[in-house]
C-alpha positions as CSV (number, residue, x, y, z in Angstrom):
1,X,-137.2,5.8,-3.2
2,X,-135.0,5.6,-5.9
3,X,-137.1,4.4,-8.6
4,X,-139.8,1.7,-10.2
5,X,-138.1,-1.7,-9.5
6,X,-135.6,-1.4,-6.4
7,X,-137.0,-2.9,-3.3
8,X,-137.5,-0.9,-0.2
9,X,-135.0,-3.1,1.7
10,X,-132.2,-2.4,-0.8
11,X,-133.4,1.6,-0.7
12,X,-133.3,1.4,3.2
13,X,-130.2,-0.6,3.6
14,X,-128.3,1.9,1.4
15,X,-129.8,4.6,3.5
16,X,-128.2,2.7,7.1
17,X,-124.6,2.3,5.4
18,X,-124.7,6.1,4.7
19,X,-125.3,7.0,8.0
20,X,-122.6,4.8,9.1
21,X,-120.2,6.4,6.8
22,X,-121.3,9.7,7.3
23,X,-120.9,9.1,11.0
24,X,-117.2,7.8,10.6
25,X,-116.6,10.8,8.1
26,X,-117.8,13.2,10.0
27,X,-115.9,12.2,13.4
28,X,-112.9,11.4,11.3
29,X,-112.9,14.8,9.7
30,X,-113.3,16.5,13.0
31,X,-109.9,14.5,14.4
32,X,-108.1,15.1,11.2
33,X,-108.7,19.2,11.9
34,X,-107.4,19.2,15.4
35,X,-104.4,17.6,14.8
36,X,-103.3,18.4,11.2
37,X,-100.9,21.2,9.9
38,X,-102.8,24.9,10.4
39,X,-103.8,25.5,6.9
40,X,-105.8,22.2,6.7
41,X,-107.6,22.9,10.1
42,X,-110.7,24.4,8.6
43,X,-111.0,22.3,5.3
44,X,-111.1,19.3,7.5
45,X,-113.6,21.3,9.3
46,X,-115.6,22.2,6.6
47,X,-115.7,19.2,5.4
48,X,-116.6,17.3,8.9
49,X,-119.6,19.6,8.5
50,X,-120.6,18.8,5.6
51,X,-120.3,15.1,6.5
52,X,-122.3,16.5,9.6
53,X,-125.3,17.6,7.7
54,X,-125.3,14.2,5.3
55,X,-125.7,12.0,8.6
56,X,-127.8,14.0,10.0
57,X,-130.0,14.3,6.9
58,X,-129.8,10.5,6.0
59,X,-131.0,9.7,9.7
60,X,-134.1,11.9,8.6
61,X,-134.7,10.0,5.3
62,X,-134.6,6.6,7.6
63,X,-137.6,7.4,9.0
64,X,-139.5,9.0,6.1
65,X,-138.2,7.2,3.0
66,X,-141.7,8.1,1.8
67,X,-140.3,11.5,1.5
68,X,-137.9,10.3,-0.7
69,X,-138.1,13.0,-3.0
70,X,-138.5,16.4,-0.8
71,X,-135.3,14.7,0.8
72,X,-133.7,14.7,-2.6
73,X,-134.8,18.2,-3.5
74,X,-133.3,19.8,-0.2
75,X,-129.6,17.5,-0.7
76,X,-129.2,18.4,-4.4
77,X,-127.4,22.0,-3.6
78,X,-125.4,20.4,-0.8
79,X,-124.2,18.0,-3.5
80,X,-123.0,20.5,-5.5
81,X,-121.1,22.4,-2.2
82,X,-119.6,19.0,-1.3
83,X,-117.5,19.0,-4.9
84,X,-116.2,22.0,-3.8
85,X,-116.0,21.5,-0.2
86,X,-114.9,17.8,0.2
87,X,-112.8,17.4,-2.8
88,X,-112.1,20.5,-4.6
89,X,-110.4,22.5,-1.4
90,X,-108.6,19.9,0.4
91,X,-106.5,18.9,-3.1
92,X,-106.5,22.7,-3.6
93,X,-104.9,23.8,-0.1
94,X,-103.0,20.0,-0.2
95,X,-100.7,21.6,-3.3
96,X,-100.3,24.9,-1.7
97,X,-99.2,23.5,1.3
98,X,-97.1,20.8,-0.9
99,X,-95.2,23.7,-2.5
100,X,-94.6,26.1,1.0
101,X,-92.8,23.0,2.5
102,X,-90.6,22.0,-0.6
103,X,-89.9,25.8,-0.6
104,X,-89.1,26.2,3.1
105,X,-86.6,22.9,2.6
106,X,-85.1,24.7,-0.6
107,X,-86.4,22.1,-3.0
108,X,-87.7,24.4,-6.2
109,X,-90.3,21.4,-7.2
């Protein structure tokens, strides 16, 4: 799977602890945008789906590590959403929210 010289064991095992973590993500993030402040509500939702799709997608490539490489092919673009989506947006809406309370408690920074 990923390459001459890594043993399947290693490849699958790697494959188990990301459905694990996925799993815990994914539940985590779902918590976290239930009982957060309102703004964050749908980036922790966003992001519990994204963490949705890896586990579901890594629970695929269990089974199929053959497939190695259409599994790759299909997870590249999500990837590049989950900069935006996982990291980019909570930091993003994090500040703006940072910046409305310090405002509302008359602090200028």
């Amino acid at each position: 799977m990923f390459g001459a010289g890594h043993q399947p064991y290693f490849d699958l095992s790697m494959v188990w602890v990301s459905i694990g973590l996925s799993a815990i993500a994914a539940v985590t993030l779902f918590l976290a945008a239930r009982h957060t402040f309102p703004e964050l509500r749908p980036v922790f939702a966003a992001s519990g789906a994204l963490a949705s799709i890896y586990f579901g997608s890594y629970l695929w490539l269990a089974f199929n590590l053959e497939r190695a490489a259409e599994w790759s092919a299909l997870m590249r673009p999500v990837g590049s959403l989950a900069w935006l989506v996982a990291w980019t947006l909570p930091a993003a809406v994090s500040v703006r929210l940072y910046r409305k309370l310090r405002a509302a408690a008359g602090k200028d920074h």
